[in-house]
Each structure stands twice: as C-alpha cells, then as structure tokens.
C-alpha positions in Angstrom: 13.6 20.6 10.6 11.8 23.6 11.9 8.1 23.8 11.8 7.8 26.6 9.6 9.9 24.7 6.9 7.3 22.3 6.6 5.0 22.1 4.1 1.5 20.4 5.3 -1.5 19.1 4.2 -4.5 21.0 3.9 -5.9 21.4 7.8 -2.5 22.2 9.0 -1.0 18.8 9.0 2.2 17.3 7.3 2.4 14.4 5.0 4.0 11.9 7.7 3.9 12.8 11.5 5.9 10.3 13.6 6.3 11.2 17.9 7.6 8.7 20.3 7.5 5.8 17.9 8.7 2.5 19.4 8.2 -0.8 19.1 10.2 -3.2 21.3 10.2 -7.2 21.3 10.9 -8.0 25.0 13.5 -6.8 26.4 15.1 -5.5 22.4 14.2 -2.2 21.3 14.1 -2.3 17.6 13.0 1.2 17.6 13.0 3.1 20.4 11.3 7.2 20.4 11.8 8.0 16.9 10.3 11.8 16.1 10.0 13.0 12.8 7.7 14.8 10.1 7.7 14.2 5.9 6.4 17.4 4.2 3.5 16.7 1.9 5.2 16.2 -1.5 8.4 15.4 -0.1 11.1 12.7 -1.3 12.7 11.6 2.1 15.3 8.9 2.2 15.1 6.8 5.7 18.6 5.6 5.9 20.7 3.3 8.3 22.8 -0.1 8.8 21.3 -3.1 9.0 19.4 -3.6 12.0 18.7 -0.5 12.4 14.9 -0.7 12.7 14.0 1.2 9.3 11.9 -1.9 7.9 10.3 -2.1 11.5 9.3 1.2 11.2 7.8 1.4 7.9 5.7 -2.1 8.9 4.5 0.2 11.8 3.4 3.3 9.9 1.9 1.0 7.1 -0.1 -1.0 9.6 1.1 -4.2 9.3 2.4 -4.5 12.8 1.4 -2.4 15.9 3.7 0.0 17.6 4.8 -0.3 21.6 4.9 3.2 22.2 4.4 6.3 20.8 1.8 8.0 18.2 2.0 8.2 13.9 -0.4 9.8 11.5 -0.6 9.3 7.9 -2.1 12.4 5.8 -3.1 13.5 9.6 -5.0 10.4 10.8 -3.8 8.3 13.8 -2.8 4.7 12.1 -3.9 3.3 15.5 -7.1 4.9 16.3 -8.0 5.5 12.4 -6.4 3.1 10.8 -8.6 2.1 8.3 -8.5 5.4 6.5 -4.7 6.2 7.4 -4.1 2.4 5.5 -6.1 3.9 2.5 -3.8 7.2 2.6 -0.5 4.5 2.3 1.0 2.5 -0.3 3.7 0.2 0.8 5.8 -1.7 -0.9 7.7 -3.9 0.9 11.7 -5.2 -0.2 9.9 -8.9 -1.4 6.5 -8.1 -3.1 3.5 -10.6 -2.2 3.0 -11.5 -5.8 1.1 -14.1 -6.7 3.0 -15.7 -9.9 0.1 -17.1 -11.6 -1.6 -14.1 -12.0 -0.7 -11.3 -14.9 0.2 -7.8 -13.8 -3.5 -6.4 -14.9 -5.3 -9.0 -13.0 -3.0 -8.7 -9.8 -3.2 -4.6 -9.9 -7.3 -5.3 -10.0 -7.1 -7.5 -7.2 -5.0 -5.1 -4.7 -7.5 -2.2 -6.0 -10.4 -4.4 -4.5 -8.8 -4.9 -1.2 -7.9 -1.1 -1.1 -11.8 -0.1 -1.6 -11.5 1.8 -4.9 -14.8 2.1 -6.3 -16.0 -0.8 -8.7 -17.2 1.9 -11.2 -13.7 3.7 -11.0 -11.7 0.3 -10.2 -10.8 -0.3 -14.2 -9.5 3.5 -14.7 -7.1 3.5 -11.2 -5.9 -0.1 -12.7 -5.3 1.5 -16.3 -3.6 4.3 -14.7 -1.1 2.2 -12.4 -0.5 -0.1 -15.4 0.4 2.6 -18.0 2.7 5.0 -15.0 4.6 1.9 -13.8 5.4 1.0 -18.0 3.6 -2.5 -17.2 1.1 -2.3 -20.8 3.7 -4.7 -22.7 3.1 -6.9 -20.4 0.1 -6.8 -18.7 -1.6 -10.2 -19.6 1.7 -12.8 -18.7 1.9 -14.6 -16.1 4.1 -12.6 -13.2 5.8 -16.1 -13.1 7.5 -15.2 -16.4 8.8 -11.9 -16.2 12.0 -10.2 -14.8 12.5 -9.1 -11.4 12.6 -5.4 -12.7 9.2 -6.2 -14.1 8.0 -8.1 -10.8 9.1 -4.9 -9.0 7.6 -2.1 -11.2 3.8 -4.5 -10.3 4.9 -3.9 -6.9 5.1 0.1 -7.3 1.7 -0.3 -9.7 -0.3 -1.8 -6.9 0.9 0.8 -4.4 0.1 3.6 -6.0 -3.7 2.0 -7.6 -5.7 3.4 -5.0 -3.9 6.8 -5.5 -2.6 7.7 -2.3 -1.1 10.6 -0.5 1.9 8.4 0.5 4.1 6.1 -0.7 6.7 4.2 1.6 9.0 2.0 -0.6 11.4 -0.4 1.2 14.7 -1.4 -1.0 12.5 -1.0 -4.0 15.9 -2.0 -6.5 17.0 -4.7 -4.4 18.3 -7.0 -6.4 18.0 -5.5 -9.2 20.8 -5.0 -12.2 21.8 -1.7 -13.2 20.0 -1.2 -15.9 16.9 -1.4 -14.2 18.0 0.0 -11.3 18.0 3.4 -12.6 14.5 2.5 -14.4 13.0 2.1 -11.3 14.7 5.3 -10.2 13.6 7.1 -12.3 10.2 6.1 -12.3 10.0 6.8 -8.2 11.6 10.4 -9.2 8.3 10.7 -11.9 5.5 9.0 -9.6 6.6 11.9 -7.0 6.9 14.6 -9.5 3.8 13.8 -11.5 1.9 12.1 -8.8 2.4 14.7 -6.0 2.7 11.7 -3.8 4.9 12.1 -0.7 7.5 9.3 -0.8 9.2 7.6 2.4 12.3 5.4 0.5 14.6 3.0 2.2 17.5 1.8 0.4 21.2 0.8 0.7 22.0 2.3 -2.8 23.4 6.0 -1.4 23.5 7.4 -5.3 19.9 6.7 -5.4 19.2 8.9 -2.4 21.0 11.7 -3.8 19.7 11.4 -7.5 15.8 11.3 -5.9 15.5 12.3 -2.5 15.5 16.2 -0.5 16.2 15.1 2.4 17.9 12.2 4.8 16.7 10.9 7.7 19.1 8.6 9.0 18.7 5.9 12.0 20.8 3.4 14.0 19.6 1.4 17.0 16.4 2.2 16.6 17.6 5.9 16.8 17.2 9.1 14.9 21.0 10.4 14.6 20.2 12.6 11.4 17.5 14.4 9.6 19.2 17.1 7.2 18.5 18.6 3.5 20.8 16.7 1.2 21.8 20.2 -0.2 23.1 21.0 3.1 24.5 17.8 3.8 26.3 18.1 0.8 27.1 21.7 0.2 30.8 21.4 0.6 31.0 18.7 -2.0 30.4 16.1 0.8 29.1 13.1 -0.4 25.8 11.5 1.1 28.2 8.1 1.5 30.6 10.7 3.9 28.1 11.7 5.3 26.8 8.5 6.5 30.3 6.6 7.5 31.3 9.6 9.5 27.8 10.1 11.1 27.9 6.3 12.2 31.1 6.6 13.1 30.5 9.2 15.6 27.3 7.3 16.7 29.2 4.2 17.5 31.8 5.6 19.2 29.3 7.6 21.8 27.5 4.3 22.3 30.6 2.8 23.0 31.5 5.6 25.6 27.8 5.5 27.1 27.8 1.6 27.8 31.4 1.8 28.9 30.4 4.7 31.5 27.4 2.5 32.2 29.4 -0.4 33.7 
C-alpha cells in the first residue's frame, strides 16, 4: 500500500504503524519483521493458518507481551516507549474474554472503565454507551454466568470499546459462536467501525466475514507478511477471498519448501 493511499491521523500519522516487528522464543520465530500500516478508520482483516503468529502479534501491539525486535505505534505513540498512552488508544479483545462470571455485564464494563482511566465523572456515561452499542441493556444486571456465549462475547466488544478508543484489535471475535449470532456480532463490528470511526484490526478464520466487513487483507504465514491487498482488488475478477488465500499459501509453501531444500 503506497503511502499516499493512506489515510492518517491528525499530525501525519496512520492508525496502526508496525516496522520490523518480531518476537522470537529462543531459537522459534513466531513472528519474524512484519511491516505494515492500518489507515485511520480502516477495517483490516489479519489473516493466516494456524501458527502463523497473528494472535502473537496482536498481544504485541496490545501490550500484553513485549516484542524482540522491531518498533509499533498505536494512534502514533511507541507501545514500548509510551505505552501507557498507546494501551489507552487500544481495545483488545482477545479469542477467550477474561470475564468474570459472577459479575453482570454493567458492573464488569464499570470495572474495565476503571482500569482504563476513564474519568469517575464521565465513567457512568462511557459504560451506558458501551452497554446500549454492544445491545447488552436486556441484560445488563445477570450474572455473565447465565448468559449465552454470543452475549459473553458482545461484553467482551463493550469493554473494548468503553474507554472509546481509536483502535480496536479483535481476535476470533465469533469463535464459537452459532450462526445466528455470528452475523450479529458481524454486524455489530461493521456498526462500531462505521458509527464509531474506530480503526479495526480483525482476526478470524471465518473468510465470509472478512469480505462482508473488511477493506482490506493482510495476510501472514510463519511469522511472515505474504499479502496486504484491497479486497476489491483481490477480488475483482470474481475471485473469492477463500481463492485467494489457498492459492496464496499455496505458493508460499511451496517457495519455503524450495528455500529449505536449496538450504541443505
């Protein structure tokens, strides 16, 4: 994606800014120098097999676990050497949610908005708001023990979004999920990034969900970037994004193959 393609956050800056990412676990790379940019307001689907290093990755850029090698900035600050306020610019919600089943929706949302700083005097207002986008009013005063796992993950999306921030990074949000509320959920990412103006960063193995919400793919394998296209190009010739990814792969493998067997 070229640079002037990319629309950035006020002081010049995109959304997401990833350069020489890596993180490596002694002698395994799980990622190894990925470089990419997320446009502010931009629906990006991070695809790949399993294995692949896309859940690494997001830990890294959320701040839950420290990167090896290489820089990231999160609505342009450094989530190493500002990481307090690029954590604040993030909402993350990982594929199992750390809910705590004896609490309700309202009270769980409050208690996330209190880790994530919001202001005691705006604190019931962001919670409101999360609860009412994320359709969680019906339900906000049972236990989380007690509802569905559609339910459990639509708290998830509430408390990552209660401290409004710029980005979102969603791992396997409809894991596990039936279809019915599969394309709830989808459709409530497609509104929280419409309606929200929030930049999203979505991992999933559901292909149709990447086409029905996402601009554009950026797709990994070994820790690798091997693709990072607009789904309208990708799919211009009446392509689908699941074509796209089996041949892609395909060709990936079978250049690793050819570079280890040269290696030898």
């Amino acid at each position: 994606m070229s640079d002037e393609s990319i629309q950035r956050e006020p002081g010049g800056k995109p959304a997401i800014a990833v350069e020489g990412l890596a993180k490596r676990y002694g002698d395994f790379e799980a990622v190894r120098g990925l470089d990419f940019e997320v446009s502010a307001g931009e629906v990006v689907g991070f695809l790949g097999p399993n294995g692949a290093g896309k859940t690494t990755t997001m830990r890294m850029l959320t701040g839950f676990i420290p990167a090896t090698d290489g820089e990231a900035r999160i609505a342009g600050h450094d989530i190493f050497a500002e990481a307090t306020e690029a954590r604040r610019a993030v909402g993350y919600l990982p594929e199992a949610p750390p809910l705590y089943p004896e609490m309700t929706p309202a009270s769980y949302v409050d208690f996330v908005a209190r880790l994530k700083d919001v202001a005691r005097s705006e604190r019931k207002t962001a919670v409101e708001r999360a609860l009412t986008r994320c359709g969680l009013l019906s339900v906000r005063h049972r236990e989380i023990r007690q509802l569905s796992k559609g339910f459990r993950q639509r708290i998830g999306l509430a408390q990552a979004i209660v401290h409004e921030p710029k980005v979102l990074v969603l791992d396997e949000p409809t894991v596990g999920l039936d279809p019915i509320q599969i394309r709830e959920i989808r459709a409530l990412i497609a509104d929280l990034a419409a309606t929200g103006g929030q930049t999203v960063l979505l991992s999933t193995h559901i292909l149709a969900e990447v086409e029905a919400i996402c601009q554009r793919v950026i797709l990994i394998n070994r820790g690798r970037k091997v693709l990072d296209r607009p789904i309208a190009e990708l799919t211009s010739d009446g392509t689908s994004i699941e074509e796209v990814f089996t041949r892609v792969m395909t060709r990936d493998e079978t250049s690793l193959g050819s570079e280890a067997g040269e290696s030898r």
